[in-house]
N, C-alpha and C positions, 0 to 999 in steps of 0.2 A: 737383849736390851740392857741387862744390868751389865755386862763386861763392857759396852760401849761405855755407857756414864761412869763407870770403874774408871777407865783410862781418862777420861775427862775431869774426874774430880785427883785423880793423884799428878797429870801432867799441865792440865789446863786444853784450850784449844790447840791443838797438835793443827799444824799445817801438812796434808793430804795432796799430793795430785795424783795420785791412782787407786781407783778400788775396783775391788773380783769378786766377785760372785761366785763360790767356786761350788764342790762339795758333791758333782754330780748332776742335778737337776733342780734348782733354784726356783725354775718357770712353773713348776707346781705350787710354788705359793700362791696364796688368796690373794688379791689385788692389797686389800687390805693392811694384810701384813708387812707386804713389800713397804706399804705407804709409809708405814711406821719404821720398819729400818731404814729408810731412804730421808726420814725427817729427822728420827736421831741422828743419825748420821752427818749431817747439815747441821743440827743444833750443837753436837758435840766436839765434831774438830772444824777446822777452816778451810773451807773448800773452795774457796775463790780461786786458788789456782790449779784445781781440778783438769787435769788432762787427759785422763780416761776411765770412763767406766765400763766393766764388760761383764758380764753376764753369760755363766755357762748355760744352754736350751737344747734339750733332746727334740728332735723333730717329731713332728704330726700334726694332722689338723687339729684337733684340742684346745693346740697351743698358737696354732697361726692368727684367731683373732684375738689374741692379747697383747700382742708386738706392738701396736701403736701405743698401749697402756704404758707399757716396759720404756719405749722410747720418749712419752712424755715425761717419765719419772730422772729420764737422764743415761740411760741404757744408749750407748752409742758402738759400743765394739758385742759381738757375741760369738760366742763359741760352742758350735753345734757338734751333739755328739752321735756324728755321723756313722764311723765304725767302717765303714764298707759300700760301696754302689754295688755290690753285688748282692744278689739275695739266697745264693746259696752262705754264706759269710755270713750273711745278719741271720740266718737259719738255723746256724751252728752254736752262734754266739748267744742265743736264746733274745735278740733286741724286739720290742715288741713294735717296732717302726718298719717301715718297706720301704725299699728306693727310692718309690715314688714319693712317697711322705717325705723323704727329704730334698728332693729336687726340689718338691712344692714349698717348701719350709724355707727353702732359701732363697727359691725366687720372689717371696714373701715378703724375706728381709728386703732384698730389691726394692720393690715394692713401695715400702716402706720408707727408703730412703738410709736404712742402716745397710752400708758397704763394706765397713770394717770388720770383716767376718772370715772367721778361722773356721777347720774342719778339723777332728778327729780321725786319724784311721789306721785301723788295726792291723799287726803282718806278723808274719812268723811261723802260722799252723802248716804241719808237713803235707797236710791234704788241700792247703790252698793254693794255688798257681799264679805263676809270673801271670800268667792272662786275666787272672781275677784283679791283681792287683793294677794289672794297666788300665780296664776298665773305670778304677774309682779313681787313677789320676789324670786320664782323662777327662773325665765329666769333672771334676776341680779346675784343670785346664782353661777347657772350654765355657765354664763358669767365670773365669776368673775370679779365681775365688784369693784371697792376696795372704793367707795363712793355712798352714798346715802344720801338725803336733802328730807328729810319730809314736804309737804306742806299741813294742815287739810284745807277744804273748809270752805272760809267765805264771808259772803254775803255782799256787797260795797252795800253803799247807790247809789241812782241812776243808777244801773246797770241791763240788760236783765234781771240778778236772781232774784233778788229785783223782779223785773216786773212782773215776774211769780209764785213770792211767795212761792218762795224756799227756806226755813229753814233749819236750821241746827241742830242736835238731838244732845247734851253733851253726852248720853250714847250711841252712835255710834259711835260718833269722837273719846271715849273713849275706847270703843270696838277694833275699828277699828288698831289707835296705838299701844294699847298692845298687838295686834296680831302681827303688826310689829315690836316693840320692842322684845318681845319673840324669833319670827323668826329667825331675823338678829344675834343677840348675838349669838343664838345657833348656828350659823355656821361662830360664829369667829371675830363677827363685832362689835367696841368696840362701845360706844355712848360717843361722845366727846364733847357734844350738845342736848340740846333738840331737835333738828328736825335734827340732822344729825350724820352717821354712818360711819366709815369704817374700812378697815381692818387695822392690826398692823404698823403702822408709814406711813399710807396713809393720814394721814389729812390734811385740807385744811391748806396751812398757811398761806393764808390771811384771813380765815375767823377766826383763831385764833387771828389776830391783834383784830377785834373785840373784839370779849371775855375777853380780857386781857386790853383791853381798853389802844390798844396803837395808836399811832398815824397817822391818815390815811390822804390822801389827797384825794378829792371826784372832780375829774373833768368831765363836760359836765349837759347838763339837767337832772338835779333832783338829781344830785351825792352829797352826804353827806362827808363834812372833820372833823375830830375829831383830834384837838390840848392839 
């Protein structure tokens, strides 16, 4: 709250048309809280020409009945962190969600009437398979689901993986991608990004500020601004 009114009192009302939610898992916020970044936010820069707001949400019921809260507050694009439709993959990866919890999670959005909706999913480990991985893009597919963010697996220094001496194979990761590059285009999905995809005039438009290297403001722990 204070970095918000920081930028508000040294620039005045900054004209906005996109904000992120980003940071992992957002959707754990108190209704509460959001209320309040979502009011600062409005009070402190100029949102009239606001174009998209999106919201990263890990799936499960938990979370399913707070989506109309989220979408009254102005949450119209979200980004679930899917990982995998497989469950030996979200097994591995220690995700404390099942399949089903995200099937449900986004037919929810459905639901709801929020359609602009991306998925996360993860490729690269030498013990997962082209077949696992056609399974998760399948059911995206068949979702139509109009975004997708490619994450290849990499190993952080002092991390469990690290620990267990778990490598990463270049001609798996490489395997792996052009299976989904292939994929995806072939059923219409354009690549506007190295690691992300989607259908005709679905793209993210704040992740395009990136790319274009326009100018972003990055508030809270760990958030990057680019002037």
């Amino acid at each position: 709250m204070q970095e918000i009114s920081l930028y508000q009192r040294r620039y005045g009302r900054i004209p906005i048309d996109t904000i992120y939610f980003g940071g992992g898992t957002p959707n754990v916020l108190s209704n509460h809280s959001f209320s309040k970044i979502i009011t600062a936010l409005h009070q402190s820069f100029d949102c009239s020409t606001l174009l998209e707001l999106t919201m990263e949400m890990n799936p499960g019921p938990e979370f399913v009945e707070r989506i109309p809260f989220f979408k009254e507050h102005g949450v119209e694009r979200v980004s679930v962190g899917v990982q995998s439709f497989d469950s030996d993959v979200l097994s591995f990866y220690g995700r404390n969600h099942s399949v089903e919890d995200s099937k449900e999670f986004l037919d929810a959005l459905n639901e709801f009437g929020i359609v602009n909706v991306s998925v996360d999913i993860i490729f690269g480990h030498r013990d997962h398979t082209i077949h696992q991985l056609k399974e998760s893009l399948d059911t995206i597919i068949s979702k139509n689901i109009p975004h997708v963010s490619l994450y290849g697996l990499s190993i952080e220094p002092n991390t469990p993986f690290e620990r267990q001496k778990i490598t990463v194979d270049d001609t798996i990761q490489f395997d792996h991608y052009s299976f989904i590059q292939k994929t995806l285009t072939s059923y219409q999905y354009q690549q506007y990004e190295v690691s992300t995809f989607s259908l005709p005039k679905m793209e993210s438009l704040h992740n395009i500020k990136y790319l274009m290297f326009q100018p972003v403001i990055g508030i809270g722990p760990g958030a990057q601004s680019y002037f």
